[in-house]
C-alpha positions as CSV (number, residue, x, y, z in Angstrom):
1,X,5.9,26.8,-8.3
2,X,7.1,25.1,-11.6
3,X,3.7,23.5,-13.6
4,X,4.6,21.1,-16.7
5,X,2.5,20.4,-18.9
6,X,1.7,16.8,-20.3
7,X,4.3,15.0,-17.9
8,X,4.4,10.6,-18.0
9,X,3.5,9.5,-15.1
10,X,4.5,5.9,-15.9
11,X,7.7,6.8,-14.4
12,X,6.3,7.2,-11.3
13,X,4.7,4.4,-10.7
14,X,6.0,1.3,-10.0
15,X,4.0,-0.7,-12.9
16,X,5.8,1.5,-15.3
17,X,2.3,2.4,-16.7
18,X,0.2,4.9,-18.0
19,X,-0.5,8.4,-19.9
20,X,0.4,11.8,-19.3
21,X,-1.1,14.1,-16.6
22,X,-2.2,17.2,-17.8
23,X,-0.3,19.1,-15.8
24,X,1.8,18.5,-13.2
25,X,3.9,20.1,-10.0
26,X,6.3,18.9,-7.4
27,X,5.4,20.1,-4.1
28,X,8.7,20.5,-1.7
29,X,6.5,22.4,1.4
30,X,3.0,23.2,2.1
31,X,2.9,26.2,0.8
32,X,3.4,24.4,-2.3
33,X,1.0,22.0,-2.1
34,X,-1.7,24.7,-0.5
35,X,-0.5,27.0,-3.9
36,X,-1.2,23.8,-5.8
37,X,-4.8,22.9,-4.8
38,X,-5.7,26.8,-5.3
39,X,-4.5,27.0,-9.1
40,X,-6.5,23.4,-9.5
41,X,-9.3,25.2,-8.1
42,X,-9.0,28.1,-10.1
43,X,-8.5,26.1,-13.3
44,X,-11.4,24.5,-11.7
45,X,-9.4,21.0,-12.9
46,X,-9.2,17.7,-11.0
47,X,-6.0,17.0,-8.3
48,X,-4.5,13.5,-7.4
49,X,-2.4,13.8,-4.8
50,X,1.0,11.5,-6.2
51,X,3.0,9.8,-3.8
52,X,5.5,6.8,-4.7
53,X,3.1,5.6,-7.2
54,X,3.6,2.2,-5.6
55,X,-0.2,1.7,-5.5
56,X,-1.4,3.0,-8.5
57,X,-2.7,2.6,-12.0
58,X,-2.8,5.4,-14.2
59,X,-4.8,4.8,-17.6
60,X,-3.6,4.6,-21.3
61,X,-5.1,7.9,-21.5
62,X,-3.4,9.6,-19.1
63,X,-4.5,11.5,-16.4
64,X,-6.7,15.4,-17.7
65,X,-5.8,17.2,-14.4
66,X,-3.1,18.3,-11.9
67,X,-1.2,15.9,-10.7
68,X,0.5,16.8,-7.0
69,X,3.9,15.2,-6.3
70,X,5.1,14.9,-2.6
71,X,8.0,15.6,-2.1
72,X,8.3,17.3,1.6
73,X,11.3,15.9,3.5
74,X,12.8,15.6,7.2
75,X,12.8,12.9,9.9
76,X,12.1,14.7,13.7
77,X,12.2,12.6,16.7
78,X,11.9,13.1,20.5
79,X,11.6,11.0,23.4
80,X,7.9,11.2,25.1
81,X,7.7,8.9,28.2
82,X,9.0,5.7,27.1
83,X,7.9,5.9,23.7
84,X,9.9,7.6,21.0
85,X,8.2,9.8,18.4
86,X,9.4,9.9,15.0
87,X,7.3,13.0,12.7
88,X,8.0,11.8,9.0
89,X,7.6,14.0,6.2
90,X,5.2,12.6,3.7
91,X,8.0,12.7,0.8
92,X,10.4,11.0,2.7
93,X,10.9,7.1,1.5
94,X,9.2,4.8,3.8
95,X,12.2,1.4,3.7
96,X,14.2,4.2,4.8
97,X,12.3,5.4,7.7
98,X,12.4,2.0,8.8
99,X,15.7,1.2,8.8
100,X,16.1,4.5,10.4
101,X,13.8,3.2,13.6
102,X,15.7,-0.1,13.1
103,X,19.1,1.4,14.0
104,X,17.5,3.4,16.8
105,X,16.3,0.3,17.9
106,X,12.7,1.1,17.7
107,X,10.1,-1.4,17.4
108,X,6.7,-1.5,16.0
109,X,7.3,-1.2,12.2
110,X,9.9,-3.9,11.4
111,X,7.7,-6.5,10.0
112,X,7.0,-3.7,6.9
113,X,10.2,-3.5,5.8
114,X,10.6,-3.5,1.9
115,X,7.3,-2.6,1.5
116,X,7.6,0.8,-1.3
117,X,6.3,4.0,-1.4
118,X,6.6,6.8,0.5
119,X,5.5,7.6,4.4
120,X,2.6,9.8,3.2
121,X,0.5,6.6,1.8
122,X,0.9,4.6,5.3
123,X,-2.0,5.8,6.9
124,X,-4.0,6.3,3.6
125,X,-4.0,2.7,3.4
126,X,-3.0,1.8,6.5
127,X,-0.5,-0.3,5.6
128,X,0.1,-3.8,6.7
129,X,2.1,-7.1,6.4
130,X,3.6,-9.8,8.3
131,X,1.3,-9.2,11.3
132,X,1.8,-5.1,12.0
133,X,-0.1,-2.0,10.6
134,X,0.7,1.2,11.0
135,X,-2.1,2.4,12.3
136,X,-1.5,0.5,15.8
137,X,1.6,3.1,15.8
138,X,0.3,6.4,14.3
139,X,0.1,8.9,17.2
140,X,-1.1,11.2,14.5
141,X,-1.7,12.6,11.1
142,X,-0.8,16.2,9.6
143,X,-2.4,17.5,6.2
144,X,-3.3,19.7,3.9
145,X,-7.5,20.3,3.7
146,X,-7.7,20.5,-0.1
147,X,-11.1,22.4,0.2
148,X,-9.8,25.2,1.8
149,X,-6.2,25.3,2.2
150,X,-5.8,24.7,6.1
151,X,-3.9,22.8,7.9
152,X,-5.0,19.8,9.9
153,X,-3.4,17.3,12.4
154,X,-5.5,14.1,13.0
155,X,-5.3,12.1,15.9
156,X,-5.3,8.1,15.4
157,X,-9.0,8.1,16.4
158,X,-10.2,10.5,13.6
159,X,-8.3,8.5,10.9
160,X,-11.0,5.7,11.0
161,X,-8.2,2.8,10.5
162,X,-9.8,-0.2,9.5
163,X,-7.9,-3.2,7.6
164,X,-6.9,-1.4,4.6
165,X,-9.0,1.3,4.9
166,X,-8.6,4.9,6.8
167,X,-11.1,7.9,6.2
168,X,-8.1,8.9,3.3
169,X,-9.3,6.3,1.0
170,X,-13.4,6.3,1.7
171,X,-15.0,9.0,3.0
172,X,-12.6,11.4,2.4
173,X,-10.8,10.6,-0.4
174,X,-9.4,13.1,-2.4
175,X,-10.0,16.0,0.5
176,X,-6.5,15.7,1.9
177,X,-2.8,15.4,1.0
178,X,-1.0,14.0,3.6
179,X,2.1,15.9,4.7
180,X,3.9,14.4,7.8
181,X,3.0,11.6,9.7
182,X,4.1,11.0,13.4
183,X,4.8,7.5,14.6
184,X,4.7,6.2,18.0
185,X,7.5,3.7,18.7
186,X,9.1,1.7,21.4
187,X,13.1,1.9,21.7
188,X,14.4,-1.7,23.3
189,X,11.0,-3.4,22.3
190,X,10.9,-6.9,21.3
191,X,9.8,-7.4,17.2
192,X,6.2,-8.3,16.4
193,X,6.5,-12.5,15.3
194,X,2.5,-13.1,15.1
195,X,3.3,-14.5,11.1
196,X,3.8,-17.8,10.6
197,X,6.8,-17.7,8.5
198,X,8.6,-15.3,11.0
199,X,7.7,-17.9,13.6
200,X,8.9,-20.9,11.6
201,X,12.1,-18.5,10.7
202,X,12.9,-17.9,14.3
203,X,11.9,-21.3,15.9
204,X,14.8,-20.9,18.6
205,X,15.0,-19.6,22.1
206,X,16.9,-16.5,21.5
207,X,14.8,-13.4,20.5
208,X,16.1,-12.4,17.5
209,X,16.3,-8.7,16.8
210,X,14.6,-6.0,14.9
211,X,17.0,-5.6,12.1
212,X,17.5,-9.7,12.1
213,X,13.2,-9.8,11.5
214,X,13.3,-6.7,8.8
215,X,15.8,-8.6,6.9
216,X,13.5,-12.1,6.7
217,X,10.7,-10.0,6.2
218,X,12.8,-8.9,3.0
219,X,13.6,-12.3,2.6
220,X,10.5,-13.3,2.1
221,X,8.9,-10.0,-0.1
222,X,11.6,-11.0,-2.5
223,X,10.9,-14.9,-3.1
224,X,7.3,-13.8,-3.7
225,X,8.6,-10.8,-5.8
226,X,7.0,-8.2,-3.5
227,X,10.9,-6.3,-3.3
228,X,11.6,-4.4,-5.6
229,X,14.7,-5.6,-7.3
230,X,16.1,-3.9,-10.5
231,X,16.0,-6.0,-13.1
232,X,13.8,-8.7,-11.8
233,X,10.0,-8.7,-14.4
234,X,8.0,-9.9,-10.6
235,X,8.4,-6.4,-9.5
236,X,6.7,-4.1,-12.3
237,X,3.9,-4.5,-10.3
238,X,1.6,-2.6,-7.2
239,X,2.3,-5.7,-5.6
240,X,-0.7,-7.4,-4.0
241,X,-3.7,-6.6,-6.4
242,X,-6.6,-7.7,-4.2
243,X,-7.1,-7.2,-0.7
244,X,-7.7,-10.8,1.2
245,X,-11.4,-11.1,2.0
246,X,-13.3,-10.8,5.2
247,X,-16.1,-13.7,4.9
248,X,-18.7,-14.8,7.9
249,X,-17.4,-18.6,9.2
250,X,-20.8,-19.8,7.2
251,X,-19.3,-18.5,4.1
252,X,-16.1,-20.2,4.5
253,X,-17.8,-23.3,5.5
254,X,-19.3,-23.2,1.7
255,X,-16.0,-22.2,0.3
256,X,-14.2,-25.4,2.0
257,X,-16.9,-27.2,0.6
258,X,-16.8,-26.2,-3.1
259,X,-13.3,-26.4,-3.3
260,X,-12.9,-29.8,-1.5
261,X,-10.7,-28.9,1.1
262,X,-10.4,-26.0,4.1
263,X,-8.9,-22.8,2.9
264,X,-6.4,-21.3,5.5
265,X,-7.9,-18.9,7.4
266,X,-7.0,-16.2,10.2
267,X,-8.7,-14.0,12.8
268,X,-10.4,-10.6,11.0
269,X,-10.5,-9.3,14.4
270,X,-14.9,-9.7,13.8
271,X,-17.0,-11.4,15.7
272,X,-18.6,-14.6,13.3
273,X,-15.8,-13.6,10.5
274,X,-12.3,-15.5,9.5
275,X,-10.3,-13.6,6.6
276,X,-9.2,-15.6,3.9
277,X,-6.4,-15.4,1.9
278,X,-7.1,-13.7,-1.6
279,X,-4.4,-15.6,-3.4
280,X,-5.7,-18.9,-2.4
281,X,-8.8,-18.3,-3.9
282,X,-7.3,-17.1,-7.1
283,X,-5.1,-19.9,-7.2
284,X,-8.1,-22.2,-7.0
285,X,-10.3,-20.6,-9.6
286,X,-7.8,-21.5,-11.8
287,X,-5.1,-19.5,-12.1
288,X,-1.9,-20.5,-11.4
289,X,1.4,-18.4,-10.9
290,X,2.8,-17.5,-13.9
291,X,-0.6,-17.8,-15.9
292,X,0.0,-14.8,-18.8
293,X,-3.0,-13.0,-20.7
294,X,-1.2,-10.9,-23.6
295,X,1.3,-8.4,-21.8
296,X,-0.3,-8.9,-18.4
297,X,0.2,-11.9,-15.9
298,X,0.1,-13.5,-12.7
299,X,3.6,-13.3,-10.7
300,X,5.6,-16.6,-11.0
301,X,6.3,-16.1,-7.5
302,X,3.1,-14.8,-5.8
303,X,-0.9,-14.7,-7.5
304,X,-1.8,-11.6,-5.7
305,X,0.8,-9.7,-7.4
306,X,-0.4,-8.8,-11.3
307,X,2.5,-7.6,-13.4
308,X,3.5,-6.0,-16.2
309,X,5.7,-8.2,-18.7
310,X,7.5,-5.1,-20.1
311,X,4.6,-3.4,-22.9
312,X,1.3,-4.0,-21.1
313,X,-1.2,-1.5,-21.0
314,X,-3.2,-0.7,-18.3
315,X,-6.2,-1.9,-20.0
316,X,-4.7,-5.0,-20.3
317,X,-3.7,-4.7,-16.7
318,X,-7.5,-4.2,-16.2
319,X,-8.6,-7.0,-18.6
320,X,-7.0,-9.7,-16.5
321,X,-8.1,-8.6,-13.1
322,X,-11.6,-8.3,-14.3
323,X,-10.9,-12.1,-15.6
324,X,-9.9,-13.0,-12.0
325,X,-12.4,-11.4,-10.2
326,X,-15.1,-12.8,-12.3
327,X,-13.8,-16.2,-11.9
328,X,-13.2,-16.3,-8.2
329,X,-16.8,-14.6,-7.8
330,X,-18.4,-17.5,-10.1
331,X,-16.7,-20.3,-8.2
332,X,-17.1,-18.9,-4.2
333,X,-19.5,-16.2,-4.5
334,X,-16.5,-13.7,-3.5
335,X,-16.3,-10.7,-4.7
336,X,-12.4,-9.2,-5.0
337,X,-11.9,-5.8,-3.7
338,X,-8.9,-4.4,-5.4
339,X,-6.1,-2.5,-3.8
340,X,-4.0,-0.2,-6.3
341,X,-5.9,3.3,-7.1
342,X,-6.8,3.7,-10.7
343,X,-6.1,7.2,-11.8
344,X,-7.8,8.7,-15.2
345,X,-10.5,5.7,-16.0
């Protein structure tokens, strides 16, 4: 097991910022990941477990502690009833595990096509878009118990999914590093059209198929710069910033009102509760796409997605969310819950 010292981790993330970590190791099995949290331990210095560093911000300062790369890879699969089960090492790249089930003509995970980062941060953050999560396909999760070295395998049920949320990111964040994930998914199912722009896309008679709804999907990360796309300043970002706001139907009531006209809203899947789109709310406490503070800015295409202009920091990354948040909260008494994991603040 190879430990560097003072490695940037800007390259690893796909704002392109941030300081060095401390030390840092690449973990191509368990063993190396279980050899990994033991030296941390012994060094009695902090771990982050690093995955495609598509949902992170790491501070100007860097990061004083191990950082643990992910890099286990292999795809299993085997038939189970009529169901098809797919075990995913956590390294492997997750737009590639999708087209993968897409040529095996597997549905259930079409609609998150594009989206980066590897499989191991699915079910950390349950990952969602266009109407699917993964969590409605996870049959379960394998890991590493950073406490004490074992080996775990979580069903579905003990992962607490929740929109955004898993017991990986709250209550036991930090405990475990994520090292294979199995997916449950259905070969000759019909694709998952509950967004309205799918729908609108495919307003015909025919079904279309799974790799004809991944490719709009793409379609349609790209024209709000959530594809990454070399070359193209909309995609040095952790794409959306804030996570869209569950609010009780009083609350949006009082929101229609104070802007002056009914924000679009869908179910939450809550009794008495509509979620509202973050980026509306943004746009109409004043900031528009494109709006620039310093280095940092607003995507031209899309306001949930912050980006780096080419030199921001990621104080200055900080500086305009906090100037968002606060101006959304002071106009509709919403408070922004942010999505990317900050790393050495």
């Amino acid at each position: 097991m190879l430990i560097e010292e003072n490695r940037a981790l800007a390259p690893f993330t796909t704002f392109g910022i941030g300081g060095p970590a401390r030390w840092f190791v690449v973990a191509r099995t368990e063993n190396d990941v279980i050899a990994a949290a033991d030296w941390a331990r012994q060094q009695n210095a902090p771990l982050f477990v690093l995955g495609g560093g598509s949902n992170l911000l790491v501070a100007d300062r860097g990061f004083d502690g191990l950082v643990l790369h992910i890099a286990l890879r292999g795809v299993e699969s085997e038939d189970d009833a009529s169901q098809r089960v797919f075990r995913v090492s956590a390294g492997e790249d997750w737009d590639t595990f999708v087209q993968r089930a897409i040529a095996d003509n597997c549905a259930g995970i079409e609609c998150l096509a594009g989206i980066p980062g590897t499989v191991g941060g699915t079910p950390v953050q349950n990952v969602g878009a266009y109407g699917q999560e993964v969590s409605s396909v996870i049959d379960r999760v394998r890991a590493i118990d950073l406490h004490n070295g074992a080996a775990v395998e979580l069903a579905n049920a003990d992962c607490a999914f929740a929109y955004r949320k898993s017991r990986f990111n709250t209550n036991d964040r930090g405990r475990y590093a994520v090292t294979r994930v199995d997916y449950r998914l259905n070969p000759g199912g019909a694709p998952t059209l509950r967004y309205a722009d799918l729908q609108r896309t495919f307003d015909r008679p025919s079904q279309p198929s799974l790799a004809q709804v991944a490719e709009a999907v793409r379609r349609i990360r790209q024209s709000k710069g959530m594809l990454l796309v070399n070359g193209d300043p909309d995609c040095r970002s952790a794409g959306s910033f804030f996570k869209n706001p569950v609010v009780t139907n009083t609350q949006a009531h009082l929101i229609a009102a104070t802007a002056g006209k009914e924000p679009p809203h869908f179910p939450s899947g809550q009794d008495g509760s509509v979620k509202l789109p973050a980026a509306w709310l943004i746009e109409h406490a004043g900031f528009s796409k494109g709006f620039t503070m310093g280095a940092a800015a607003v995507s031209s295409r899309h306001t949930l997605a912050l980006i780096n202009r080419g030199n921001a920091t990621a104080a200055d990354m900080m500086a305009l969310a906090d100037c968002i948040r606060a101006a959304v909260d002071d106009r509709f008494g919403i408070q922004l819950e942010r999505e990317p994991v900050l790393l050495g603040f």
